[in-house]
C-alpha positions in Angstrom: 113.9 147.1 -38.6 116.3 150.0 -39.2 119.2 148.4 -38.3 118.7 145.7 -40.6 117.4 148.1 -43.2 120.6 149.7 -42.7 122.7 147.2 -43.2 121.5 145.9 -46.1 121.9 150.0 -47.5 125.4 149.1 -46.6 125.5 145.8 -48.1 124.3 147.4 -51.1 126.8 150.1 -51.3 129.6 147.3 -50.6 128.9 145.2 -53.1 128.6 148.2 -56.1 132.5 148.9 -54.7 133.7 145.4 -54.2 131.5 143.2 -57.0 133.6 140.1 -56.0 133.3 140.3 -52.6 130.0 139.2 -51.7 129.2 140.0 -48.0 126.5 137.5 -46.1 123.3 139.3 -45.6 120.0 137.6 -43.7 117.6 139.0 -46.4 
């Protein structure tokens, strides 16, 4: 799907910025 594709892009991005935060993300 490309909205979950997308969000796990964003996820990605997320989690290079904030390493400690680590957001839930249905794989």
């Amino acid at each position: 799907e490309k909205g979950r594709s997308r969000l796990v892009r964003w996820a990605a991005r997320f989690d290079e910025k904030f390493p400690d935060l680590k957001p839930c993300v249905p794989a």
